[in-house]
Kinemage of the C-alpha trace (Angstrom):
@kinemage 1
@onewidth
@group {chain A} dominant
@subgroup {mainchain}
@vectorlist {calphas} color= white
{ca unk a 1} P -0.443 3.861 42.969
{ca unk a 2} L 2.928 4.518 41.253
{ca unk a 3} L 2.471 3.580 37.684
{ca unk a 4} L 5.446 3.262 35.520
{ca unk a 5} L 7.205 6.304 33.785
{ca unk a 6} L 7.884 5.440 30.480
{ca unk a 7} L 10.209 7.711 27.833
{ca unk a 8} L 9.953 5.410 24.574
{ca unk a 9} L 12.276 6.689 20.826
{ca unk a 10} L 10.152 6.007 17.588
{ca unk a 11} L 12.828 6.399 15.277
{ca unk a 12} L 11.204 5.631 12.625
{ca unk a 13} L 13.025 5.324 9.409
{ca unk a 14} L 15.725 7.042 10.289
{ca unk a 15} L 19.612 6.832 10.843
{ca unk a 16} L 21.676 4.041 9.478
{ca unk a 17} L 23.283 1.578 11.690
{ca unk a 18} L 26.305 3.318 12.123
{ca unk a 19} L 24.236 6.192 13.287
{ca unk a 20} L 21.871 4.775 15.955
{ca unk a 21} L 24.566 3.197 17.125
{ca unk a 22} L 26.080 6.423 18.217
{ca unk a 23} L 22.491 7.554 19.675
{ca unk a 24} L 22.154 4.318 21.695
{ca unk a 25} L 25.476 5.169 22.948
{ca unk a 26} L 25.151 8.482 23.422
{ca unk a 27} L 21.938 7.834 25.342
{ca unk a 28} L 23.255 4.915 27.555
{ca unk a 29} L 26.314 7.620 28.401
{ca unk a 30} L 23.955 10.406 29.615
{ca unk a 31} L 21.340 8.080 31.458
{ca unk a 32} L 22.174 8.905 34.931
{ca unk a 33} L 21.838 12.285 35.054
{ca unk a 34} L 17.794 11.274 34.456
{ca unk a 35} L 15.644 9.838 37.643
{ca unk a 36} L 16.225 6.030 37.739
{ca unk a 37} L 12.272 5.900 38.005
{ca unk a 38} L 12.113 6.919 34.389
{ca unk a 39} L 11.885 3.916 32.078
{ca unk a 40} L 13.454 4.656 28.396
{ca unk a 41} L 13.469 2.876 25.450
{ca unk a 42} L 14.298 3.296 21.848
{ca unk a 43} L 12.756 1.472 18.822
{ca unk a 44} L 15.196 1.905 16.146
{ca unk a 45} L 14.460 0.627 12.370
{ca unk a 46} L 14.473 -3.112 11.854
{ca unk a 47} L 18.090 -3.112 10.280
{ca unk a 48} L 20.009 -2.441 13.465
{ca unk a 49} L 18.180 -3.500 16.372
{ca unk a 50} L 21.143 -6.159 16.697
{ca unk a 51} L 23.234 -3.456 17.096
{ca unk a 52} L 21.450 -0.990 19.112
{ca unk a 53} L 20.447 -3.911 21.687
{ca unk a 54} L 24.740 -4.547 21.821
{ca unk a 55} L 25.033 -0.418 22.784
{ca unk a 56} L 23.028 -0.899 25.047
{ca unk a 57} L 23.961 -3.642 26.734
{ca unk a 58} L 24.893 -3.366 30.968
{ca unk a 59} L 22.447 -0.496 31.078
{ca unk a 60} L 18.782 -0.179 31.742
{ca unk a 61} L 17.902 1.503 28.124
{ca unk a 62} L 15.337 -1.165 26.439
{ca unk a 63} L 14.885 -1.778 23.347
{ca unk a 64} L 11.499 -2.166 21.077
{ca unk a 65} L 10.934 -2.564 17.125
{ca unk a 66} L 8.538 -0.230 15.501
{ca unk a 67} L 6.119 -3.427 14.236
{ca unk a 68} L 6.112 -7.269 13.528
{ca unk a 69} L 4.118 -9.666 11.037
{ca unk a 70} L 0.659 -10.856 11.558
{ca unk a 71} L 2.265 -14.560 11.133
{ca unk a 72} L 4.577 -16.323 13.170
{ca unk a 73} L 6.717 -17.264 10.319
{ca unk a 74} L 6.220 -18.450 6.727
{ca unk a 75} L 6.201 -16.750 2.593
{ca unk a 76} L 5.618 -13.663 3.781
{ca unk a 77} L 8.464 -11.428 1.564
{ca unk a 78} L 9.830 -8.318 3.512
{ca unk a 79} L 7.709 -9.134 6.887
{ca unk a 80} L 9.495 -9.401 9.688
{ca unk a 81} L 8.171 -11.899 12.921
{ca unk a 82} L 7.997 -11.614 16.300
{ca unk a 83} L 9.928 -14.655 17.476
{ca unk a 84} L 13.190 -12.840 15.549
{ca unk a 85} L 12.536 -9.420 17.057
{ca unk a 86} L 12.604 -11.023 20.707
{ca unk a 87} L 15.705 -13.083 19.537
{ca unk a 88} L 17.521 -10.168 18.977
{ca unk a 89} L 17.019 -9.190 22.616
{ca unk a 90} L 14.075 -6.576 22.223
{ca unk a 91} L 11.512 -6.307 25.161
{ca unk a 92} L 8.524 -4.057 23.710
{ca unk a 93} L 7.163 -3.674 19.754
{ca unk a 94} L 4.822 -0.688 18.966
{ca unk a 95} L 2.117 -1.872 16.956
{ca unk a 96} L -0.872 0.437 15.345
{ca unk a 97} L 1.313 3.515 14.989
{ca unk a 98} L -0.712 6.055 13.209
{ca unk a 99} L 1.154 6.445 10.574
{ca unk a 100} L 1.230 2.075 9.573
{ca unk a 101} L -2.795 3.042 10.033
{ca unk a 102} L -2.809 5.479 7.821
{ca unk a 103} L -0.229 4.546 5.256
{ca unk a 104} L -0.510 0.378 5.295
{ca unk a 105} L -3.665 0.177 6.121
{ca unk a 106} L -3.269 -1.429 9.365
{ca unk a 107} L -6.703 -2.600 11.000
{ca unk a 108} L -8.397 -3.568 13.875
{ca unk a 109} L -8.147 -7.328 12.615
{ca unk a 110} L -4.318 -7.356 11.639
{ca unk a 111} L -3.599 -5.656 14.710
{ca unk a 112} L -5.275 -8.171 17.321
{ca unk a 113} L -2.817 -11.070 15.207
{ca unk a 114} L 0.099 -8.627 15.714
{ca unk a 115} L -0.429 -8.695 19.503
{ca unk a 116} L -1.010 -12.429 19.483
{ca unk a 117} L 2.511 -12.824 18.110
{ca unk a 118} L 3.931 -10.309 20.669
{ca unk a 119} L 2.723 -11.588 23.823
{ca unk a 120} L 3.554 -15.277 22.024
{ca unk a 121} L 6.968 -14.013 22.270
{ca unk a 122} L 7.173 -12.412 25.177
{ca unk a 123} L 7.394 -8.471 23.829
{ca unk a 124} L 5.573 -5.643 25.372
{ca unk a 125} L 3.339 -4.232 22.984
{ca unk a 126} L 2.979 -0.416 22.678
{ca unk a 127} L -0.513 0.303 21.307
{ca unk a 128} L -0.967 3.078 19.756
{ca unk a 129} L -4.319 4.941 19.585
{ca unk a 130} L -5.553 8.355 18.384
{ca unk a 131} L -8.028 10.471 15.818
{ca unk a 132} L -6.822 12.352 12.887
{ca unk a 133} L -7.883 16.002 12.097
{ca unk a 134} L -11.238 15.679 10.599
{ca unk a 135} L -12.125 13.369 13.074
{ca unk a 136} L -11.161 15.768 15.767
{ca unk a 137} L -13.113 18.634 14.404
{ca unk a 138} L -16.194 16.702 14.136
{ca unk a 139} L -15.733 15.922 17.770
{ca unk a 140} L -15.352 11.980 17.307
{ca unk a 141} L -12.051 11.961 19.169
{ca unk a 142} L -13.427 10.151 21.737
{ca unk a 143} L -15.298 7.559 19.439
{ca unk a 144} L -12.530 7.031 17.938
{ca unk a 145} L -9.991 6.444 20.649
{ca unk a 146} L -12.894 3.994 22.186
{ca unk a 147} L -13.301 1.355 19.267
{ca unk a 148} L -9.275 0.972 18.960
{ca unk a 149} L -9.311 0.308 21.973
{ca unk a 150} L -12.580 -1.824 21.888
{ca unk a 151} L -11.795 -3.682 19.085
{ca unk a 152} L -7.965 -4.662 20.219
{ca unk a 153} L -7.019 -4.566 23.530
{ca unk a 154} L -10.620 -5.665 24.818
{ca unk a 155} L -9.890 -9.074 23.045
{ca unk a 156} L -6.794 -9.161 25.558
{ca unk a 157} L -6.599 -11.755 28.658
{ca unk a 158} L -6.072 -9.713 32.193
{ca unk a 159} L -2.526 -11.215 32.116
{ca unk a 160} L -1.744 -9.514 28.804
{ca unk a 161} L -3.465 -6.478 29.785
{ca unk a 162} L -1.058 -6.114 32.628
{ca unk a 163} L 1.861 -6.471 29.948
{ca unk a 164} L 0.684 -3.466 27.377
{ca unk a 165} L 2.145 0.103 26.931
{ca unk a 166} L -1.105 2.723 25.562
{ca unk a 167} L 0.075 5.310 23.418
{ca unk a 168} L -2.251 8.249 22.969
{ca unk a 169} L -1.425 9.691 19.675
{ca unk a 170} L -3.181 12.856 18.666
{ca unk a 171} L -2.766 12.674 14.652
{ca unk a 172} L -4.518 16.174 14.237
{ca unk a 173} L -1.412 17.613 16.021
{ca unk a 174} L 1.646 15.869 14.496
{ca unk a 175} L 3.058 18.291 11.755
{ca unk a 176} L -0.203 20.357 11.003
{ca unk a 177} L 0.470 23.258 13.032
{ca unk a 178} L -1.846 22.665 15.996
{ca unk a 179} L -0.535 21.762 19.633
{ca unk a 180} L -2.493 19.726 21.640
{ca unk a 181} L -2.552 21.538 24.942
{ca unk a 182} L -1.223 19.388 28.403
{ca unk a 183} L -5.519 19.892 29.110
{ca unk a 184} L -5.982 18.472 26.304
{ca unk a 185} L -3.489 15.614 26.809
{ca unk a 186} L -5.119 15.220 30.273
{ca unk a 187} L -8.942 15.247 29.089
{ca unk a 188} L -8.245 12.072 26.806
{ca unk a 189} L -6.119 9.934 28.619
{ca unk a 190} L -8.308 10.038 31.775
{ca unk a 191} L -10.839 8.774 29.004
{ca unk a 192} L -9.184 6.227 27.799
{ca unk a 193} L -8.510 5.218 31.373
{ca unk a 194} L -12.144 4.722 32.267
{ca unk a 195} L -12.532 2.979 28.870
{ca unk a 196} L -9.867 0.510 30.096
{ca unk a 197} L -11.770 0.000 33.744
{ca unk a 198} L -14.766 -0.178 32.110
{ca unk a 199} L -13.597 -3.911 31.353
{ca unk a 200} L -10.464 -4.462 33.209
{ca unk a 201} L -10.911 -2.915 36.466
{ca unk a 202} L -8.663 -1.379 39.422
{ca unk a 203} L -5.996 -2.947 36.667
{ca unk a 204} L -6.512 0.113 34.723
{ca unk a 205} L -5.075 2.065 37.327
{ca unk a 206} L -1.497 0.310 36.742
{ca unk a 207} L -1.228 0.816 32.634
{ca unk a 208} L 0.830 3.505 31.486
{ca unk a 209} L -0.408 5.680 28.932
{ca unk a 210} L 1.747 7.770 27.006
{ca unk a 211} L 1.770 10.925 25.153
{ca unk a 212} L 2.729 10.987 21.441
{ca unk a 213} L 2.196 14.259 20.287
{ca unk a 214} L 5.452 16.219 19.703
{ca unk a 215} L 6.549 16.018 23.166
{ca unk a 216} L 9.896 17.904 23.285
{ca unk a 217} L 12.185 19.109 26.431
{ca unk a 218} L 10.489 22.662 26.320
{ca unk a 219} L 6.410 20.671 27.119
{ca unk a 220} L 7.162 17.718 28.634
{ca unk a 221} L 7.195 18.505 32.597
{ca unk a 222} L 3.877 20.475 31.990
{ca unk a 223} L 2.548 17.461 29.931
{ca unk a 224} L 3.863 14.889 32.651
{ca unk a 225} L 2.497 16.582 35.423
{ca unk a 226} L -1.290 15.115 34.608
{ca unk a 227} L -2.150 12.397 36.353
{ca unk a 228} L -3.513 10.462 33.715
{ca unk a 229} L 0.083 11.102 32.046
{ca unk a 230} L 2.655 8.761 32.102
{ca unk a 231} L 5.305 9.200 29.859
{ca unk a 232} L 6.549 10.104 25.996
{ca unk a 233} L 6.054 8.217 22.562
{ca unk a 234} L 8.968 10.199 21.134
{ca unk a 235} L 9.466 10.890 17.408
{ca unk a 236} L 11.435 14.010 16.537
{ca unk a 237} L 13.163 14.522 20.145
{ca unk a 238} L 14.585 11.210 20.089
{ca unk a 239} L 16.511 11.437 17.367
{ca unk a 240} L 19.068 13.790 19.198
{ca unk a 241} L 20.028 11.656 23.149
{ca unk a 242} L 20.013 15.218 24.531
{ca unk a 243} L 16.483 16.263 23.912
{ca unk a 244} L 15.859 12.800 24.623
{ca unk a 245} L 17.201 12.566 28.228
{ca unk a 246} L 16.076 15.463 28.567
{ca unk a 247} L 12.381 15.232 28.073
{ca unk a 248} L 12.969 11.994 30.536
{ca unk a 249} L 14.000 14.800 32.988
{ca unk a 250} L 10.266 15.931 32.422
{ca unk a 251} L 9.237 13.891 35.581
């Protein structure tokens, strides 16, 4: 079964619009030289999706957000809903990035409304997942990766299920000075595959589950080669459309 291959861009907060407008182009301009097979997308900040979605208009680039609100709409100061992101013409949202865990104490419960609202508005959610450091070291990776998955995506219908983007996320790894080897990479994702059949079946066999752990060009074919493997949540690498084709060239 030939799951999809995703490449997905977490921007994060970087560029101004100006800026990831001349990404978005600059990726749309270099796309074909990258297997048609290989899904990207790019999540740029909230302040020029408008404009990214227009650069990339007539290609097949997609585009997500990097979060919504819990609420569909309402006094919620700074928050920004689903319904607009989709309006805007964006097809996915990542939602339970580590770093809106970590830093805005996103939860189990604020996360299941934030998928409500997405699959209310028709986005794709990409879910992230993953165990910091000291949970690593204490061997709890697996624990860990198992109740966000548990506690989220097990409150799913099949029909959503068959809508979501995992992203495997190994915290421990981002910016502390320790790679996560492609075993590694392998060793969890086939885990949180059987997690996923554990209560949705052969349909676990057709979710993509992505890597998010400093993928670059230089790792990304020896990362993408596991079978449990199926594509890049990009932070660094994205920022620059050649490493990001690039790594799409991975497959």
């Amino acid at each position: 079964m030939a799951r999809k291959k995703i490449v997905a861009g977490n921007w994060k907060m970087n560029t101004v619009p100006a800026e990831g407008v001349e990404l978005a182009k600059s990726v749309v301009a270099g796309r074909g030289e990258v297997c048609e097979c290989v899904n990207f997308i790019v999540c740029p900040p909230f302040t020029h999706l408008s404009q990214v979605v227009e650069a990339v208009k007539g290609s097949d680039i997609a585009v997500g957000a990097q979060d919504c609100a819990t609420e569909a709409k309402g006094a919620y100061t700074g928050e920004v809903a689903a319904q607009m992101i989709a309006a805007l013409g964006c097809k996915y949202v990542i939602l339970g990035h580590s770093e809106r865990r970590q830093y805005y104490g996103e939860t189990s419960e604020s996360l299941n409304k934030k998928m409500a609202q997405a699959y209310a508005n028709g986005l794709t959610p990409i879910y992230c997942v993953g165990e910091n450091l000291e949970e690593r070291e204490a061997g709890n990776h697996f624990a860990v990766c198992k109740a966000q998955i548990e506690e989220v995506v097990f409150n799913l219908t099949e029909e959503q299920f068959a809508n979501l983007v995992i992203a495997y996320e190994p915290v421990w790894a981002i910016g502390t000075g320790k790679t996560a080897t492609a075993d590694q990479a392998q060793e969890i994702h086939a885990y949180i595959r059987e997690v996923l059949r554990s209560k949705f079946g052969a349909a676990a066999e057709e979710c993509p589950i992505l890597y998010g752990g400093s993928c670059k060009p230089s790792n990304a074919a020896e990362i993408f080669a596991k079978a449990d493997v199926d594509g890049g949540l990009i932070g660094g690498a994205a920022l620059k459309a050649e490493d990001f084709l690039a790594i799409g060239k991975g497959f």
